[in-house]
N, C-alpha and C positions, 0 to 999 in steps of 0.2 A: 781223658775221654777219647776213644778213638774215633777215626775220621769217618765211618762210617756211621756210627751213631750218631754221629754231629751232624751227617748229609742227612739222614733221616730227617732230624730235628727242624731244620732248616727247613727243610722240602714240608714238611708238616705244616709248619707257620705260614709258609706264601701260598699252598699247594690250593687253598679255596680261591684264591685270586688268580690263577693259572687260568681257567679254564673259561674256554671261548679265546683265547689269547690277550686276555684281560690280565692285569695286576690292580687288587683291590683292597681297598684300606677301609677298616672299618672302624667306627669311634668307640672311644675309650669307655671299658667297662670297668665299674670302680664298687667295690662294697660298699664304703660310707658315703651313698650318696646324698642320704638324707642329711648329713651334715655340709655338703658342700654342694648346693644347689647352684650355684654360679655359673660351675661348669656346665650346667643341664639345659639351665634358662637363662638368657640375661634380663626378663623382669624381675629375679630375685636380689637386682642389683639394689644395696641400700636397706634391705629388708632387717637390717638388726641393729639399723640405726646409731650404728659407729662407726669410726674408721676398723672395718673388720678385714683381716689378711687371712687367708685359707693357705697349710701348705700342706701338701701331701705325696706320697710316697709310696708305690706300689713294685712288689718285688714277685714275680711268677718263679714256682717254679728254684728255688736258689738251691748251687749245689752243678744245675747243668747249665754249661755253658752258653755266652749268648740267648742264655734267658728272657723272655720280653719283662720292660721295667719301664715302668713310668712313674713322669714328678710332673705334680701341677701346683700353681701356684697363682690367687687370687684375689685381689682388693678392691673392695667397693665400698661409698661413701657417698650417704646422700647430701643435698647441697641445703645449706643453713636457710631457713626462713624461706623453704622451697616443696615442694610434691617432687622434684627430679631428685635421682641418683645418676650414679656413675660409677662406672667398674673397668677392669683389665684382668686377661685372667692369661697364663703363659702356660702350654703344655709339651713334654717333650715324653717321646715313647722310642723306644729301642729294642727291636727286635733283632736276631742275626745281624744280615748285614744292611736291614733298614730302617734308617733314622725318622723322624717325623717328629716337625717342631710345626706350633700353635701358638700365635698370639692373636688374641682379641683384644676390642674395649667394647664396651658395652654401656649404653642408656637407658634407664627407664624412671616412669613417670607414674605415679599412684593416685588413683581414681578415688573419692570417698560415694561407696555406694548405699551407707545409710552410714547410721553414728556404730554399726558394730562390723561393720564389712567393707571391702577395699577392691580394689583391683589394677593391679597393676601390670601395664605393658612394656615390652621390653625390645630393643633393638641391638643387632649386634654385626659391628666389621671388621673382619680382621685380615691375615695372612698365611697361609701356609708355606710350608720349606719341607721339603722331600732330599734324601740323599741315600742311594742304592749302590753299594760296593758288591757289584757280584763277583769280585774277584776273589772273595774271603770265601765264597761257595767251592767245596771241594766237589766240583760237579766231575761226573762220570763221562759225561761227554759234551766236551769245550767246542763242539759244533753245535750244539743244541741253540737253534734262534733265540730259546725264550731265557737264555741265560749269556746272551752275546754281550747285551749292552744295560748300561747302568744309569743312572740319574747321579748327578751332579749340581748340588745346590739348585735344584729348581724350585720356584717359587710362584702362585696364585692367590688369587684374592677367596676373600670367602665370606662368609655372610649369615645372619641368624633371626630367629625375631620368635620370642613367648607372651605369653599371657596368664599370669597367677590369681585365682579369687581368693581371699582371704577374709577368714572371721575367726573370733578369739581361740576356736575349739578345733578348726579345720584349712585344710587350704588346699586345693586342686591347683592344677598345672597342665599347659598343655607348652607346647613347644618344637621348633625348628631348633635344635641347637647353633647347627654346623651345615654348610650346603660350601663346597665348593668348585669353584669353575673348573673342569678339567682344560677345557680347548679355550689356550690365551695365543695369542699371538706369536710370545716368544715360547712357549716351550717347543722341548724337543721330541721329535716322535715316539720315544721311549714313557716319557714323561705325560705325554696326550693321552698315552692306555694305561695311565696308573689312576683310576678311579677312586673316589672316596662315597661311600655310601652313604647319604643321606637318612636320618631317624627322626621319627618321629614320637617325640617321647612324651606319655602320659603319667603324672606322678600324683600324689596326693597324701595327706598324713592327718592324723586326727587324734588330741589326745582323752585319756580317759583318768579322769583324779581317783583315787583307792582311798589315799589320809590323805592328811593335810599334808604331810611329808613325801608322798611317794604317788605316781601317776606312770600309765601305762603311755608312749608314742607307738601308734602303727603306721607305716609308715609303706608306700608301693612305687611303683614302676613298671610302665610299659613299653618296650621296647619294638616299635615296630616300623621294619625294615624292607623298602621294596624289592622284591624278587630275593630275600635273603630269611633266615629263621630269624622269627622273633624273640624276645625273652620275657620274663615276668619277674620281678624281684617281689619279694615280701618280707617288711620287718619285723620285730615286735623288743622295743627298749623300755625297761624298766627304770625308773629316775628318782633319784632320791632329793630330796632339797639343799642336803649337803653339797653337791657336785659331785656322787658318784652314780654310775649309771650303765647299767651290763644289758644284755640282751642277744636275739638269733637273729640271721637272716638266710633266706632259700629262696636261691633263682630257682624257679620249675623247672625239675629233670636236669637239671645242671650241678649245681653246688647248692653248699650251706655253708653256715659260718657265725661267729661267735664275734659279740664285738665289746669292747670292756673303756671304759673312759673315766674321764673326772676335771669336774673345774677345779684346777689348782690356784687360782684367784679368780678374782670378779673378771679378770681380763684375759687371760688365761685357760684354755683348756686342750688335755690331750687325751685321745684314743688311738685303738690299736684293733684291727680284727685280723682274723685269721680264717682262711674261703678254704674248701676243702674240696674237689668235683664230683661226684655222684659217680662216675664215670672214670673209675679206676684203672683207665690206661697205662700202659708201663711211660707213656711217653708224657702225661701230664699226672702221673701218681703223687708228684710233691704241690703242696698246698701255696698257696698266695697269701703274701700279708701285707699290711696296711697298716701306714705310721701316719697320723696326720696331727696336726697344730695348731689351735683358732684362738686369733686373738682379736678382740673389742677393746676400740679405745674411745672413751667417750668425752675425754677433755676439752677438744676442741669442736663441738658437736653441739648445737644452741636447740633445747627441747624445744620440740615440733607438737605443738595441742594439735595441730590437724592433722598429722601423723596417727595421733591415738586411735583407739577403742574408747569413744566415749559413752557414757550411761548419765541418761537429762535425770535421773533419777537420783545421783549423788554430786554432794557439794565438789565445788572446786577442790580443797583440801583432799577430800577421798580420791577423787579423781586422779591425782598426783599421782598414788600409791599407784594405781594401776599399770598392766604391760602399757608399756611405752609402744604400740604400735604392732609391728609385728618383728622384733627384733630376735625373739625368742622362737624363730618358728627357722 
């Protein structure tokens, strides 16, 4: 690729953070998010009632160089013979020449609001790591202030806190993911104008049974961003009781995308989507994919009755059979 396309590309990626003399980072847009709520919220921490690990995999864009690519990766586990869970989640994103790594842990505690409804709260602290090589910028003009200087392993604290209501059929979400400090003490003035945009994200998901075999998830997200464009995601996954399970999803005026899965054991499951952008640019014309990995483990995990969905209407025995909570959500 020549060096021109590549400056393009590059100036593309940063080129909304530029202005005002700002450099600005904005959180991770991911197609399955209905599968990996961790990252969104940390009250969904413990939500499937195993030790469950999220890993995932997003690839922009492959084919041009310095492509943006992110991998996250997830574990949460509620505490035995408790309402708390506990989670950690690691993200690292790669744009050009800027790195951005994410580690959280994350608490949360589940409310019983009747015998079929829940609510749980969530808090989250973590750390940010930034690293800017503008040197790998084939820039046109090496006086340019806003490409003088770089970030160099700088690091801030950062912060979160959600609230999920949940019942056997539905579940809303609201949430702070991410907030982080720009102006700490140590960093360096380069590092003080590299902003991270706070979101404020609204989700929700509701399923609808067809047979006995097979049930519709729809599933949303609202992505809203101060002084920045918002988003809207919409899904709609078909599921079969086997563990196979396909379906579409469409950010408004942005993309769409197809996403395809299956539980290859009771602990085990993997999907794959593919995002496509509305918006047929020569510079973003190639599509996003997405490989991700979930595993539940439930062995060392002591059933929680008050965790459940219960019904005064059925024996203890019946009871049993039932979701175990909200592990399936």
């Amino acid at each position: 690729m020549g060096k021109g396309r590549y400056s393009v590309i590059i100036i593309f990626f940063i080129w909304q953070g530029l202005t005002s003399g700002l450099l600005s980072q904005q959180s991770t847009l991911i197609t399955q998010y209905m599968d990996n709520p961790l990252l969104l919220n940390p009250a969904f921490a413990g939500n499937r009632n195993s030790l469950a690990i999220d890993v995932l995999s997003r690839q922009q864009w492959i084919g041009i160089e310095s492509a943006p690519a992110s991998y996250y990766a997830g574990i949460h586990i509620p505490f035995n013979h408790s309402m708390a869970s506990a989670g950690a989640t690691v993200l690292s994103e790669q744009t050009g020449p800027l790195m951005y790594n994410k580690l959280t842990f994350d608490y949360a505690y589940l409310l019983r609001t009747s015998h079929r409804s829940f609510v749980s709260l969530g808090l989250r602290a973590g750390v940010d790591h930034f690293n800017l090589n503008v040197s790998q910028l084939p820039v046109i003009d090496f006086n340019d202030p806003e490409f003088s200087e770089g970030m160099e392993n700088e690091i801030r604290p950062s912060f979160g806190a959600g609230l999920v209501y949940i019942r056997p059929s539905f579940y809303l979400s609201v949430a702070v993911p991410h907030y982080s400090f720009a102006s700490v003490p140590w960093a360096s003035e380069s590092a003080s104008n590299f902003e991270t945009n706070y979101n404020l994200l609204f989700s929700g998901g509701f399923f609808i049974p067809v047979t006995r075999d097979i049930d519709f998830k729809i599933s949303g997200m609202h992505r809203l961003v101060p002084d920045e464009i918002s988003t809207t995601d919409v899904s709609l996954i078909v599921r079969h009781s086997e563990g196979f399970r396909g379906g579409i999803t469409h950010r408004l005026q942005q993309a769409f995308g197809i996403i395809l899965g299956m539980q290859v054991t009771d602990e085990i499951g993997v999907t794959y989507s593919y995002e496509l952008p509305v918006s047929m640019s020569p510079i973003v014309k190639r599509g996003v994919h997405e490989l991700s990995l979930i595993f539940d483990f439930t062995k060392h995990i002591v059933p929680n009755r008050n965790r459940r969905f219960l019904n005064r209407k059925k024996k203890e025995k019946e009871q049993d059979e039932e979701m175990n909570s909200i592990r399936y959500f």
